[in-house]
C-alpha positions in Angstrom: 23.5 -3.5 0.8 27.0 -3.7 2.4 27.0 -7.3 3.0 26.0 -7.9 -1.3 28.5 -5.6 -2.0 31.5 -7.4 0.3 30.5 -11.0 -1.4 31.1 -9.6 -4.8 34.5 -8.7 -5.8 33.8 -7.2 -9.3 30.7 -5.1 -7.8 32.2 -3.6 -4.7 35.3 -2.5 -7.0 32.4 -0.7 -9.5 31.3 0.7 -6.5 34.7 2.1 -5.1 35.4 3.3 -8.4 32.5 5.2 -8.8 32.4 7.0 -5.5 35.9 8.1 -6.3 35.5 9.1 -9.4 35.8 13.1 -10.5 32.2 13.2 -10.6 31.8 13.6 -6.9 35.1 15.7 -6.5 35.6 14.1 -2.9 38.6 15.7 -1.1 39.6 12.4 0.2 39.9 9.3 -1.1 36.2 7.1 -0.1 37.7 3.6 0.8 34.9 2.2 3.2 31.9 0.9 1.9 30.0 1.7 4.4 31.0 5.2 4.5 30.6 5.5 0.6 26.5 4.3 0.9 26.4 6.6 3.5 27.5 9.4 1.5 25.9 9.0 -1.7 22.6 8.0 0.5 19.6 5.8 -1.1 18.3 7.9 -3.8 22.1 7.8 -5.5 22.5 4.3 -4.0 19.2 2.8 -5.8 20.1 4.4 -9.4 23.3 3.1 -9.3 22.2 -0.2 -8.5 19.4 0.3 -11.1 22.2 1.1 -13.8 24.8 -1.8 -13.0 21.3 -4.2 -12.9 20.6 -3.3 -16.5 24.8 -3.3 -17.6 24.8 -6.6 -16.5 21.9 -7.5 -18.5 23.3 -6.2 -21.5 26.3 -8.3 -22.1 26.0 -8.9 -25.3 24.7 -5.5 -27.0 26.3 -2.6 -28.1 27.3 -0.3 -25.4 26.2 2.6 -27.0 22.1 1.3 -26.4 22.6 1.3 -22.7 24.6 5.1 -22.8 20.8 5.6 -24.6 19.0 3.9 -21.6 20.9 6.0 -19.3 21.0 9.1 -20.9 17.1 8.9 -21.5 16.3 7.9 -17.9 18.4 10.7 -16.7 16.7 13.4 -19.4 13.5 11.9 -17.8 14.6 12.7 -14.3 15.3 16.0 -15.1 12.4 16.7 -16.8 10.3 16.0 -14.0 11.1 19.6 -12.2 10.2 21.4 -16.0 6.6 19.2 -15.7 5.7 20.0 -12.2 6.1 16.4 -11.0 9.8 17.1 -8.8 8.6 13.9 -6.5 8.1 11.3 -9.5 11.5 12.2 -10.3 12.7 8.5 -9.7 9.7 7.3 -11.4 10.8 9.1 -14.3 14.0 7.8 -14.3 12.9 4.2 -13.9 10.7 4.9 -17.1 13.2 6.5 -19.5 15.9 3.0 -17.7 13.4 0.6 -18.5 12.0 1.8 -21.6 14.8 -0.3 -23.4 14.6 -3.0 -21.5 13.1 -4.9 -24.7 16.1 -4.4 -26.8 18.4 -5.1 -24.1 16.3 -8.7 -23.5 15.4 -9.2 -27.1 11.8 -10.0 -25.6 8.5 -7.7 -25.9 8.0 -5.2 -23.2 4.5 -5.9 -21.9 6.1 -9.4 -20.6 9.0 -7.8 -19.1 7.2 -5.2 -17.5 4.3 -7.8 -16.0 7.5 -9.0 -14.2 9.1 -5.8 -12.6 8.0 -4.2 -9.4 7.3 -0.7 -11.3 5.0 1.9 -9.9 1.6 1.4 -12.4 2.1 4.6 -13.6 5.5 3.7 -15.1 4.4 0.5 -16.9 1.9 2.7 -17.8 3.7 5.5 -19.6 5.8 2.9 -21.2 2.7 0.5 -22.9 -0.1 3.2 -23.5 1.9 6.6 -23.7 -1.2 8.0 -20.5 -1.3 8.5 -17.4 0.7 11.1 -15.2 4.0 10.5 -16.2 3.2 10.2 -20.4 3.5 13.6 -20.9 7.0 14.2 -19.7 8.1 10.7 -21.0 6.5 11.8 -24.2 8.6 14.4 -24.2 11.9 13.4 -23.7 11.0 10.7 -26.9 10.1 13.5 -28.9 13.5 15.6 -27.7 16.0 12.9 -28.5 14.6 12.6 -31.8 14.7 16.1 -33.0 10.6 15.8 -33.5 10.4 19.5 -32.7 6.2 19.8 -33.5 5.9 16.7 -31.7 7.8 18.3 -28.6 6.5 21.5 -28.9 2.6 19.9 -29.3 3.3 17.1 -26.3 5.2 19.7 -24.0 1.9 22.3 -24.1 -0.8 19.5 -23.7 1.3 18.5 -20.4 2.3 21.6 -18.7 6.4 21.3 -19.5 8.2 24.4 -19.8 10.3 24.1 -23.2 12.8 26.8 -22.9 15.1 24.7 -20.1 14.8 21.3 -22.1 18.0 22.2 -24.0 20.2 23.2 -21.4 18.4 19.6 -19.4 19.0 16.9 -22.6 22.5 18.5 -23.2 23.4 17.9 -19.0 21.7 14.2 -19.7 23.8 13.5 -22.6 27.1 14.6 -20.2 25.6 12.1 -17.6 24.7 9.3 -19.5 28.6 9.3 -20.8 30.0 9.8 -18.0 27.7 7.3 -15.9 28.7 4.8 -18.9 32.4 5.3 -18.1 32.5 6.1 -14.5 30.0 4.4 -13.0 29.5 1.4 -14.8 33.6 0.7 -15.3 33.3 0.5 -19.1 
């Protein structure tokens, strides 16, 4: 990952500028990239990437879709611990990310997703709303459109505590801007 990141000019300064932004609160200045993957390790390492992958993609659309993508993989994310599924957290992430991905690529998302290396589950919860990780996906769509009955209905057939989803879409909202601005150097 080093070695990308030294060949490309505009990615490694994305990178620098996001390891030093105030998000991390870093009492020095990070100015290795070696040092800076080592810090944020591979969990932080592979979102990132993830996000930049999909900014680049989305050239040409309105920024505020992918501060949508973001904000509703990271609302995902965080809903995993609410559902009982703490170690699909990424999963959930990838599925909120690439639930998008068809108005990003203007094409339908059964052919995009045929083409992704996604975990079944998640090209699952994205084409047939089943499988393990529906229920929490279904939830954050329901959140982020203020379908309250919906919410309430989906979150009891799947085991999601309600009460913390507030306090978790309002920190996801935070994030998404912030990622938008910080970590993407819009």
């Amino acid at each position: 990952i080093e070695e990308i990141l030294k060949q490309d000019m505009a990615l490694c300064f994305k990178f620098l500028r996001y390891i030093n932004s105030a998000w991390f609160g870093w009492q020095q200045k990070i100015e290795s990239i070696r040092r800076a993957l080592v810090l944020l390790g591979e969990r932080e390492v592979r979102r990132w990437v993830t996000l930049v992958a999909v900014a680049g993609m989305s050239d040409d659309k309105p920024a505020e879709l992918l501060v949508h993508a973001v904000t509703r993989a990271r609302f995902c994310e965080l809903i995993a611990a609410v559902a009982r599924l703490p170690r699909r957290a990424e999963d959930l992430f990838l599925t909120g990310m690439f639930s998008l991905i068809d108005a990003v690529l203007d094409r339908p998302l059964h052919s995009l997703l045929r083409d992704l290396p996604l975990a079944k589950d998640v090209k699952t919860a994205l084409l047939s709303a089943s499988g393990p990780l529906a229920g929490a996906y279904g939830c954050a769509l329901a959140y982020e459109k203020g379908n309250w009955d919906e919410f309430s209905a989906v979150a009891q057939a799947s085991g999601v505590e309600e009460t913390p989803c507030a306090r978790l879409y309002l920190e996801a909202v935070q994030w998404g801007r912030r990622c938008f601005e910080e970590a993407l150097g819009s």
